[in-house]
N, C-alpha and C positions, 0 to 999 in steps of 0.2 A: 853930356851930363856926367858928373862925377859920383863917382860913388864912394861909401865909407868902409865898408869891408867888403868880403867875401868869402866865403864858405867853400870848399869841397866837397861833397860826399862819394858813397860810390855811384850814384846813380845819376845825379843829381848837382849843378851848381848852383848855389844861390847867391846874390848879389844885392845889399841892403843900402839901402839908401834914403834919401828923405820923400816923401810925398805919398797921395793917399791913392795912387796909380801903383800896381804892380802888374808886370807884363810875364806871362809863361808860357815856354813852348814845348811843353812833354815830350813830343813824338821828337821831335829834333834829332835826337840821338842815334847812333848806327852801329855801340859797338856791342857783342855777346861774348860773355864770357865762357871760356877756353869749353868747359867741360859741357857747356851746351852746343858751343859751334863744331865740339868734336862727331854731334851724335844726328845734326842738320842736314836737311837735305834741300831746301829750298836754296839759291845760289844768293848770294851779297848784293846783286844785280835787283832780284826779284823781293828781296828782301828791300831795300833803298826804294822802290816803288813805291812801296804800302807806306814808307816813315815818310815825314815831313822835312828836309831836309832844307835847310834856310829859313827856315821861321826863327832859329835861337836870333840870327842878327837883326830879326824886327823888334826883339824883345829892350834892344837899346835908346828905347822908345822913352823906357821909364826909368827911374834912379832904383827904384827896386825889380828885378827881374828873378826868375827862375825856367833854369834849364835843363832839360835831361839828358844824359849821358848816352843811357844804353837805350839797345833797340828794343820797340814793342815786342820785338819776337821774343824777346827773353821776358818783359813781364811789360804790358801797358797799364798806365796809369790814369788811362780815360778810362777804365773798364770796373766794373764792380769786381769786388777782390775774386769770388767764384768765377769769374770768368777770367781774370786777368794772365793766364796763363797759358798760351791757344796749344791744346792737344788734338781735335779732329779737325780736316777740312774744311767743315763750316767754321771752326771759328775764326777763318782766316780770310775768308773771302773765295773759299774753296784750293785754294793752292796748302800742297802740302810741303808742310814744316819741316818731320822729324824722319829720322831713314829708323831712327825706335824712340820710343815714346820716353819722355824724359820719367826719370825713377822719384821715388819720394823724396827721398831728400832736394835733387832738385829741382823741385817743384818747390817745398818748404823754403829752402834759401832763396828762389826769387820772392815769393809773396813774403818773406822775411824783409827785403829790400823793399816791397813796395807798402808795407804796413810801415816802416822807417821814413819813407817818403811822407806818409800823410799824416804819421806824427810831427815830420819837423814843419811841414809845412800849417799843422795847425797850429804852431806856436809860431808861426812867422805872420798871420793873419790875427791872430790872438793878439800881436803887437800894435800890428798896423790898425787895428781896432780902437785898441787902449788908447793910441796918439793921434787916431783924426777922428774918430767916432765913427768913420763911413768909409769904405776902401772899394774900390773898383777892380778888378781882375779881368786882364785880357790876356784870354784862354787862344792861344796862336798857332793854327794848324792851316794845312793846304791838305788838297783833295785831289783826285786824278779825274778827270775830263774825257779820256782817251781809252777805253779800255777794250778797244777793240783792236788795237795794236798801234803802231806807231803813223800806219799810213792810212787808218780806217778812220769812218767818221765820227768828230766830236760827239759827244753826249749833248742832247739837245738844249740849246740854253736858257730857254725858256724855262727847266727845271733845275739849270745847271749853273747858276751868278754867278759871276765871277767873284763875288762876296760874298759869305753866309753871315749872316749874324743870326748867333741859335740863340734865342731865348724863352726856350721853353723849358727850363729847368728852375727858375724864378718868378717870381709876381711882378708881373708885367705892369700891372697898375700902378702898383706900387712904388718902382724903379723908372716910371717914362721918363722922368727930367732925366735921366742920364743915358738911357737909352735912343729917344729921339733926339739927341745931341748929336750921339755915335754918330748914328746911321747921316743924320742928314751932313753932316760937318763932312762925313768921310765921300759920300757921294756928291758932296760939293766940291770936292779938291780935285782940283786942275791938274789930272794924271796925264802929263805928256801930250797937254792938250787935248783931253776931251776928261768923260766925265765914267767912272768906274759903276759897273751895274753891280751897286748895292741891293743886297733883299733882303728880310728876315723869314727865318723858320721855313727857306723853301725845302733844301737839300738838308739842311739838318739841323736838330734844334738843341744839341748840346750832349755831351756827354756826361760818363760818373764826375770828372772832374769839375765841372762846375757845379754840377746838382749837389755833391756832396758840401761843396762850399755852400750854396746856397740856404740846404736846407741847415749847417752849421751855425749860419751868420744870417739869418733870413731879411732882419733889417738893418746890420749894417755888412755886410759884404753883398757886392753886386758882381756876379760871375757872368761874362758874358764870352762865350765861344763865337771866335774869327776865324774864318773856313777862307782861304783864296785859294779860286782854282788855279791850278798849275799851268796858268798861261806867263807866266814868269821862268819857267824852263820848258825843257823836252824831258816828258814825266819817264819816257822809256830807254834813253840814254844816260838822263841825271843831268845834264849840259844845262846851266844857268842861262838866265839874261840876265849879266850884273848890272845891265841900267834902270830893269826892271825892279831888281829886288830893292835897290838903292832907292827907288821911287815912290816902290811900296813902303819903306820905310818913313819915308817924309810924307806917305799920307798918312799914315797912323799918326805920325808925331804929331803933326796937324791938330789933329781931333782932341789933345791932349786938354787946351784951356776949355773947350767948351763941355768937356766930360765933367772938370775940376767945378765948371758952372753948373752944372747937373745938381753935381753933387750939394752943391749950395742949395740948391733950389729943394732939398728935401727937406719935408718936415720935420722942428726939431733941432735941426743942424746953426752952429752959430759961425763957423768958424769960414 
């Protein structure tokens, strides 16, 4: 799929293109800047754990995408702005961040960066509005499975799909044409010959970044949070399976026309 421009920011790429699908993967990103990584104590290792790291190349799913640069450690974008900034070990999953706690100013300057983010992106949705009246958002994240170590046992999968779709940040009723498309389209795709355990709302039902779109755009943006467990790498090495991610890639792409049908199918909509 081609695209028409592209944007740099600091945090942040964006990538514009035609269609009422845009794909974004926040966490993606791994880098900190200098005067945060100077004051860190958590290692690059253990840090690349917590990110998502290969989600940006699922986002080539869509002609419009958005991807993040830097690491949540320096400010995440899934988080309400009071939280987006992790200063004690709870807000980190208990591992600790800072060898001293970052000073005001740099606090200021990340949520500077992530108030910049949600402005540009309200006017990149604000677009996608005005030209198809109805926009879809796949919100692109992975999750860790493993967190008992690298030889310890998975996390049970029963509460643990290897697919999230969180949709609990939006009107469920509302949104079914395009949501029971998702889901059934993406758990019908012949992943490597067999069939991907789709769920929704098991493990997670969405973060700030779609709720905030949602409650933005309530009837025409549809924010939906994609969670794959990290059974496409070794979550505790970082070691890919590039036949995997390439795979995962073609089953998102998959699901694209019948999203586009979704979106037809909502009231209102002519196009």
């Amino acid at each position: 799929m081609k695209s028409k421009s592209k944007k740099v920011s600091e945090i942040w790429n964006h990538v514009k293109g035609s269609g009422a699908i845009i794909a974004t993967a926040i966490h993606d990103g791994q880098h900190v800047r200098q005067d945060l990584k100077d004051i860190m104590f958590i290692s690059e290792k253990d840090r690349l754990r917590e990110e998502d790291p290969f989600t940006g190349e699922w986002t080539q799913v869509a002609n419009n995408r958005i991807v993040g640069t830097r690491s949540r450690f320096e400010v995440d974008l899934n988080r309400p702005r009071e939280k987006a900034v992790y200063i004690a070990p709870e807000d980190a999953w208990g591992l600790h961040v800072w060898k001293e706690t970052p000073n005001n100013k740099q606090i200021a300057d990340s949520l500077a960066e992530y108030d910049a983010f949600y402005s540009e992106v309200h006017k990149v949705l604000t677009e996608l509005e005005s030209r198809y009246g109805r926009f879809v958002v796949f919100d692109l994240h992975s999750y860790n499975h493993l967190r008992d170590g690298e030889q310890g046992q998975p996390a049970d999968p029963e509460s643990n799909p290897e697919v999230n779709i969180g949709t609990g940040t939006l009107d469920r009723k509302y949104w079914a044409p395009v949501i029971d498309r998702l889901i059934e389209s993406l758990g019908g795709y012949d992943y490597l010959g067999r069939h991907l355990d789709v769920r929704e709302n098991i493990k997670f039902r969405g973060g700030n970044f779609p709720r905030w779109i949602n409650q933005n755009f309530p009837k025409t943006g549809c924010a939906i949070a994609i969670e794959f467990k990290k059974f496409f790498m070794n979550e505790w090495s970082g070691e890919p399976d590039p036949a995997q991610i390439k795979e995962i890639g073609r089953a998102l792409e998959s699901t694209i026309p019948f999203v586009l049908e979704g979106i037809k199918k909502m009231p209102g909509i002519d196009r």
